[in-house]
C-alpha positions in Angstrom: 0.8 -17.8 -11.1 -1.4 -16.8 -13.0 -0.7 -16.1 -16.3 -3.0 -13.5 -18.6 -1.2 -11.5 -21.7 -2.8 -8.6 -23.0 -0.7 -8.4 -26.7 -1.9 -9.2 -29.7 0.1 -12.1 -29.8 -2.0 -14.1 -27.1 0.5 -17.1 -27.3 3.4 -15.1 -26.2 7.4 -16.2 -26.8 9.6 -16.0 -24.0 12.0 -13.6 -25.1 13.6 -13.1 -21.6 14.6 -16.8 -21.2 15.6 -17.0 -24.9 19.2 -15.0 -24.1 18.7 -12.0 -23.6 20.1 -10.3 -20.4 18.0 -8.3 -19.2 14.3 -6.4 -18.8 12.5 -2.7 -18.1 9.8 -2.8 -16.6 7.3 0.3 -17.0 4.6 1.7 -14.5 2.5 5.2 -15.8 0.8 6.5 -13.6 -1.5 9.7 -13.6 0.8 11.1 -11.2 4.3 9.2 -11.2 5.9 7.1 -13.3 8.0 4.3 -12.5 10.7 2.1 -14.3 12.3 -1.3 -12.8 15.4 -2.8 -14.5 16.3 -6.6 -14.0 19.0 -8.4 -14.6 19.5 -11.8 -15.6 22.4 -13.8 -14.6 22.2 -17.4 -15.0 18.5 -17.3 -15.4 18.3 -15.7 -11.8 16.4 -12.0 -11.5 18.5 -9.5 -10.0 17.0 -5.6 -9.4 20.0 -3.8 -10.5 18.2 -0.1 -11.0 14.7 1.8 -10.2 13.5 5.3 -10.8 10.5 7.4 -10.8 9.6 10.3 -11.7 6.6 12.7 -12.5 3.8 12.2 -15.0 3.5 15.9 -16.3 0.3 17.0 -15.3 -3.3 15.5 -17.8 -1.1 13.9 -19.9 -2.3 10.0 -18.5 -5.5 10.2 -16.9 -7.3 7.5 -15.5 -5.5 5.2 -17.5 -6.1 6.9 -20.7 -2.7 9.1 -22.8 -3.9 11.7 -23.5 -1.2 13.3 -25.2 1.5 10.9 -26.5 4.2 12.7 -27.5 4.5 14.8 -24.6 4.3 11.4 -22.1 6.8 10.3 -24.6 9.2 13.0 -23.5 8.4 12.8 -20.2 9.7 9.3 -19.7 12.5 9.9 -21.7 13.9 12.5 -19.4 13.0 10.3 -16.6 14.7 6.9 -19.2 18.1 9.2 -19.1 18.8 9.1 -15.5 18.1 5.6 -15.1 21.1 5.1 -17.2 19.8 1.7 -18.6 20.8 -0.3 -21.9 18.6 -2.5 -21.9 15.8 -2.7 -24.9 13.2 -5.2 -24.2 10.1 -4.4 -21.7 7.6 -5.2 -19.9 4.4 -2.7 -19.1 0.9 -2.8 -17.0 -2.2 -1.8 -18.0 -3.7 0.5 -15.2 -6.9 -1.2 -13.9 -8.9 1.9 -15.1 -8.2 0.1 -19.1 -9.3 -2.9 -18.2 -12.8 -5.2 -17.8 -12.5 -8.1 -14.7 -15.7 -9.9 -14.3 -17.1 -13.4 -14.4 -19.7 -15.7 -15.5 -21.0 -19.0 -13.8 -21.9 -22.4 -15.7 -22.9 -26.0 -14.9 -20.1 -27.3 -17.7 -16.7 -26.7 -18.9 -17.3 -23.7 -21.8 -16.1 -23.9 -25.0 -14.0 -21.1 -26.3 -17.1 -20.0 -28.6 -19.8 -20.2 -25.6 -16.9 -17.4 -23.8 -16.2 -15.3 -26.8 -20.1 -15.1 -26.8 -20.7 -14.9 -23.3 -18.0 -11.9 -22.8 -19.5 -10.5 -26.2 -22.6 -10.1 -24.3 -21.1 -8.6 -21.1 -18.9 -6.0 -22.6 -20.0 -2.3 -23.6 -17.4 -2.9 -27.0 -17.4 -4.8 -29.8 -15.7 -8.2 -29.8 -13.5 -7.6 -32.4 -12.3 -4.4 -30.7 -11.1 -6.2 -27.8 -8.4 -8.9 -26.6 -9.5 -10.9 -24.0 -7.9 -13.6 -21.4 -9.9 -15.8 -19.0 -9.7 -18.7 -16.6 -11.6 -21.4 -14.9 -12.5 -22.0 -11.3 -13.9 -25.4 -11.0 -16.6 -25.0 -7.7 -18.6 -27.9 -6.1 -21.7 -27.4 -8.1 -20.3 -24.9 -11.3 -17.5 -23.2 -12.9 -16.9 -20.0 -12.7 -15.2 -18.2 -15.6 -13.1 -15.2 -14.8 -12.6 -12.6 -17.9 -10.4 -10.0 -18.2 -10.6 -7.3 -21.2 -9.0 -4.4 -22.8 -9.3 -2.7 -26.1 -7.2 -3.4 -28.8 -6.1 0.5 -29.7 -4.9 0.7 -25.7 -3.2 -2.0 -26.3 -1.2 -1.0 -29.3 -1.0 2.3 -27.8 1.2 1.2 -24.9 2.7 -1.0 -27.6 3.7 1.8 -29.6 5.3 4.0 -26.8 7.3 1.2 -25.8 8.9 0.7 -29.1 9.4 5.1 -29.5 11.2 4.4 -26.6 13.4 1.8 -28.9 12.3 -1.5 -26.3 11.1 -4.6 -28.0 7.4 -4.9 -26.0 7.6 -8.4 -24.4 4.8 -8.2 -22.4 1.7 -6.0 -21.4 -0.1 -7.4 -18.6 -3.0 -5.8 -16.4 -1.1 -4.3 -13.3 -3.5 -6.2 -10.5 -2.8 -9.5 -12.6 1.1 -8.8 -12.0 0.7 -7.9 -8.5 -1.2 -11.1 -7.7 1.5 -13.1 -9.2 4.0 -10.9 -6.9 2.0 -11.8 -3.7 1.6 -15.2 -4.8 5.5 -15.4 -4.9 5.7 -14.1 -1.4 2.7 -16.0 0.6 2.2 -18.9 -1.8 -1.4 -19.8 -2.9 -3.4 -18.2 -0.1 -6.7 -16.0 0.5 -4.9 -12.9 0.0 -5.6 -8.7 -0.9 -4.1 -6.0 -2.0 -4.8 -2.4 -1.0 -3.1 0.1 -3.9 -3.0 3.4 -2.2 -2.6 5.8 -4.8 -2.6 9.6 -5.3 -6.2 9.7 -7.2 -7.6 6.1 -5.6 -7.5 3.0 -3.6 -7.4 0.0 -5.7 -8.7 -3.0 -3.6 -7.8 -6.5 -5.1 -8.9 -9.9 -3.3 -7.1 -13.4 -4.4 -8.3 -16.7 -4.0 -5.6 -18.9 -3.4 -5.0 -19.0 -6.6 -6.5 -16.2 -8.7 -7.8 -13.1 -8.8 -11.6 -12.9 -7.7 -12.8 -9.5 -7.4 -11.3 -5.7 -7.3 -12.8 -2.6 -6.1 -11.6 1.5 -6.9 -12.1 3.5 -4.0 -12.7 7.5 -5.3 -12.1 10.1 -3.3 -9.9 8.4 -1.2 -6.7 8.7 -2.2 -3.8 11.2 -1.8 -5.4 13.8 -3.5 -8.1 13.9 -1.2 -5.9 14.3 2.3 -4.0 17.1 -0.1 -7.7 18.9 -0.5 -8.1 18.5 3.4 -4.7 20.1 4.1 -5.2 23.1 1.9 -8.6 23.3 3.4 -8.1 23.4 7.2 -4.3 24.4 7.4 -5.0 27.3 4.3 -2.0 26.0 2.8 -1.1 26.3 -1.2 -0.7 23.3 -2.8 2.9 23.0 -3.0 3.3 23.4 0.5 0.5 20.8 1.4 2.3 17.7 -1.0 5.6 18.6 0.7 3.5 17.7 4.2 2.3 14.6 2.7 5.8 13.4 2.1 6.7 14.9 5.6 4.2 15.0 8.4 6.7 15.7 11.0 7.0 18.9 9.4 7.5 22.1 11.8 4.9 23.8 13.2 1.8 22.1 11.4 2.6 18.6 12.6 -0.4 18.9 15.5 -3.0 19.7 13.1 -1.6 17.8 10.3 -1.8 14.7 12.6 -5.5 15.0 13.1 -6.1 15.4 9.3 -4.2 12.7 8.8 -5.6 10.0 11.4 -9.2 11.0 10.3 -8.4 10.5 6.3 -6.7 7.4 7.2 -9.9 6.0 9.2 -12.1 6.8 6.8 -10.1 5.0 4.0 -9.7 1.8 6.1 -13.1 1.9 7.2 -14.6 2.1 3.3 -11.8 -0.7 3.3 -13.2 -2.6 5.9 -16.7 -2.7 4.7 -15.1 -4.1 0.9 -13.5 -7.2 3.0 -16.7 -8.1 4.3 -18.6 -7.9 1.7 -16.1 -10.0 -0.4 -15.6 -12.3 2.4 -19.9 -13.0 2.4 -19.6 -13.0 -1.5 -17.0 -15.6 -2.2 -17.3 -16.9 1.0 -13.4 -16.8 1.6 -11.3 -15.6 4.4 -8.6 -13.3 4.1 -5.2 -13.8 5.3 -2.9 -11.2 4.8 -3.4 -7.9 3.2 -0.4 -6.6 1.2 0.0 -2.6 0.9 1.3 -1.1 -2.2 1.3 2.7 -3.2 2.1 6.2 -1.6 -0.3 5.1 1.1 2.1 1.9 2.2 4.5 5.1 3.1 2.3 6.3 6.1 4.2 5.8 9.1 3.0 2.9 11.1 0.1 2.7 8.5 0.5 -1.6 8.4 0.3 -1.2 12.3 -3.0 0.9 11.7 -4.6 -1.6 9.6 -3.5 -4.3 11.1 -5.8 -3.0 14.5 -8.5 -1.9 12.5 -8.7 -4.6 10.0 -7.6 -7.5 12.4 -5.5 -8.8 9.7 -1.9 -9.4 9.4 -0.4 -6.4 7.2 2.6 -6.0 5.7 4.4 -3.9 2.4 6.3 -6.3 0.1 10.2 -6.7 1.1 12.0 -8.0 -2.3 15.5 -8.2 -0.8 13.7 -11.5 1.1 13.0 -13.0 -2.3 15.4 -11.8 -4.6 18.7 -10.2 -5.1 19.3 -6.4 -5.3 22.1 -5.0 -6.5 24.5 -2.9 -4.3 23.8 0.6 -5.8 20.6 0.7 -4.5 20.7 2.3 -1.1 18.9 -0.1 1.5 16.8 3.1 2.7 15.7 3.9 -1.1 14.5 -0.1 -1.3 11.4 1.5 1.3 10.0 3.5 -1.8 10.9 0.4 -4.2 8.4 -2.1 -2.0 5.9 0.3 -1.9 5.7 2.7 -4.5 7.5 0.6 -7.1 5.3 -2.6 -6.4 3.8 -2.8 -9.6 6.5 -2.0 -12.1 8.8 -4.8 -9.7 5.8 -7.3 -10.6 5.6 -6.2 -14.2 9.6 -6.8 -14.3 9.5 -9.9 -12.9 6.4 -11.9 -14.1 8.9 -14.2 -15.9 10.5 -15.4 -12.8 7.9 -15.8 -10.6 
């Protein structure tokens, strides 16, 4: 597991484990938002509630609040129907606020030759930034993974947590939790993750052990099938997200089908070329992909992959891993392992 904090108190307590009975788990989105509550009994992680909601339009974009009072009543309306009295949580940063690179040497670093090296690297100044990194000991070098986000993000996200009255126990990167997620369901193999999102793909490739490399795909998420539907079935765009979430939909399906297979080709196959390439860079093979996101919810979609890939694709299943509480309807657990991926991971980073 790997194990990077993004708060200004690097060397983190462990609140959760300390006594306290529970966690919420937050993931904002540009176009949904997305809160996780676990349960702790005995020290075990149970999923007792999930909701999500949607961002009102600009107010988080790419990452960035733009208006924080407004996302802070937002969530709160969203907060109310989950019903939840719990006050400690756990948030990700979106990859867009983040930095993931690396560096290579011949020797172990010492934390000076790393603040200076990432002080090089990085368009900010050092003092402006937390940072996290670890090492990868290789036959001839070390390579030095970095990851970095701005202090004023950070204690942005801080500070909405705690107007929402939780005690912020942890703010991670969102592709860090999800690593640690697939790392808890396939164990330390060559692994990736494909975020299919409404404004983006995320693409994130795992060692067997850590986080390597990560690619955004523009263009290619949701949004873009949504400007295709509009565009060759002259649709408005209400009507074209209601045949996102249901194809099958009257007399449109024939056409929609076609849009649909051709956006979905061109995804996988902008997909396909990122494996390769990561495959020749770090000379590593990939075993399964994991699919996260709205996109996981295309029917067949891991079947689709799967044939043009020619890897093993799957969407998480959490009920194989950990307990879920009997209010949540099995059928509503399909959005949770897709769509709710990330604030799951967020929830549980203690526990796995």
């Amino acid at each position: 597991m790997v194990n990077v904090i993004f708060s200004k108190f690097r060397n983190l307590v462990d609140k959760i484990k300390g006594g306290k009975d529970g966690i919420l788990a937050f993931d904002l989105g540009s176009y949904s938002i997305k809160i996780a509550e676990i349960q702790i009994e005995k020290g075990n992680p149970i999923l007792t509630k999930f909701i999500q909601g949607r961002t009102y339009k600009n107010v988080i974009v790419n990452g960035i609040i733009n208006d924080p009072q407004y996302l802070l009543i937002n969530i709160k309306n969203i907060f109310e129907n989950l019903g939840s009295f719990f006050k400690i949580g756990n948030i990700s940063l979106p990859y867009d606020l983040v930095i993931f690179d690396f560096f290579k040497t011949s020797h172990i670093p010492t934390e000076e030759e790393i603040r200076a090296k990432i002080n090089e690297e990085i368009p900010y100044k050092i003092e402006d930034i937390n940072y996290s990194y670890y090492i990868i000991p290789k036959k001839d070098f070390y390579q030095i993974f970095y990851i970095v986000a701005k202090k004023d993000i950070i204690e942005q996200y801080e500070t909405l947590l705690k107007e929402l009255a939780c005690e912020p126990n942890n703010i991670d990167a969102d592709f860090i939790n999800l690593h640690n997620l697939a790392e808890f369901f396939y164990a330390e193999r060559p692994k990736a993750i494909i975020d299919w999102g409404y404004s983006k793909i995320k693409v994130l490739f795992c060692d067997s052990e850590f986080p390597i490399y990560s690619r955004e795909l523009y263009n290619l998420g949701f949004k873009n099938l949504k400007k295709n539907i509009i565009k060759e079935l002259k649709v408005d765009s209400e009507m074209a997200e209601n045949l996102i979430i249901n194809p099958k939909r009257g007399a449109y399906y024939n056409q929609l089908k076609d849009i649909y297979l051709n956006y979905i080709k061109e995804a996988l196959s902008e997909i396909d070329y990122t494996i390769k390439f990561v495959i020749d860079k770090f000379k590593i093979s990939i075993e399964i992909i994991f699919l996260v996101g709205g996109g996981a919810r295309i029917p067949k979609i891991c079947d689709i992959a799967k044939d043009i890939l020619k890897i093993e694709t799957t969407v998480f299943n959490i009920e194989n891993k950990i307990k879920v509480s009997n209010n949540i309807d099995p059928e509503y657990l399909k959005i949770i392992n897709t769509q709710g991926a990330i604030a799951i991971a967020t929830g549980l980073r203690e526990f796995i």
